[in-house]
C-alpha positions, 0 to 999 in steps of 0.5 A: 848779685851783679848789681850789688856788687856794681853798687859796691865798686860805684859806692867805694869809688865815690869815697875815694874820690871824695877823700881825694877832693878833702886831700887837694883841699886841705893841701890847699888850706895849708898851703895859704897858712904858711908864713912868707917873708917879707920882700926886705926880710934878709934870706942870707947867714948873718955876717961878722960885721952885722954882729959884731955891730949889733953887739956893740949897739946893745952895750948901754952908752954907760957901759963905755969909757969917757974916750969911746965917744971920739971913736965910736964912729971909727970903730963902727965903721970898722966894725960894718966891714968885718969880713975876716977872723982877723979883722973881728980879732982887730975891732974885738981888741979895740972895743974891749979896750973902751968898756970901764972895767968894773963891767967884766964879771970876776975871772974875765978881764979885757986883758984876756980877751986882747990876749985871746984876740991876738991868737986866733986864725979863724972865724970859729975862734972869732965867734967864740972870741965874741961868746966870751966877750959877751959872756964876761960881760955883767948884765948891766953892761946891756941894754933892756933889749939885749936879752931878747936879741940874745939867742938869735945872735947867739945862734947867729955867731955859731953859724959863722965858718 
């Protein structure tokens, strides 16, 4: 009866340790399968500037009035270097101003977003500036890429404070 009992401890013994090996194995296999970032990948929150650029690089060339190609570079450049509400409100207001009107869908017109533009006081209100100026906006007024980029831009924009 002792032996049996010796054999039973000594059996069960070895299924927890081999369930134990199984575990530590399979941590290991899961482990290896986890995605990792590249050494370039970006690890830090989207910056109003980058979206605000990536925004209006995703405009089709047509979508602008003849006088966007003399500032074009001017407002690229300010648009890198939006770091504050109002600076977003400022580069907003000047980029509206050089879509052709007839890309703003019914309801939606440049003078509203100016209007719009020159209330706000926050990064939030910003960000929702940006969601409506895309928003009225005709699909047209994209390029074909837009609406893949969309979402995460999209999702980007509500991150910002």
């Amino acid at each position: 009866m002792l032996q049996l009992l010796i054999y039973i401890k000594l059996s069960i013994m070895k299924i927890l340790l081999a369930g134990l090996v199984l575990l530590v194995i399979s941590c290991q296999v899961a482990e290896a399968q986890l995605p990792t970032l590249n050494k370039g990948a970006v690890t830090t929150a989207a910056k109003p500037g980058q979206l605000l650029t990536q925004f209006t690089n995703a405009l089709k060339p047509t979508s602008f009035t003849s006088a966007w190609s003399g500032a074009k570079d001017g407002i690229l450049g300010k648009a890198q270097k939006v770091t504050s509400a109002l600076d977003m409100a400022n580069t907003v207001s000047s980029l509206v101003g050089f879509i052709k009107p007839d890309l703003f869908k019914q309801g939606s017109t440049a003078k509203s977003l100016m209007d719009m533009s020159g209330k706000l006081k926050t990064m939030t209100e910003a960000a929702s500036l940006m969601k409506s100026f895309e928003g009225g906006l005709k699909p047209e007024a994209f390029t074909s890429n837009w609406s893949s980029m969309r979402t995460g831009w999209l999702s980007a924009l509500n991150q910002l404070k």
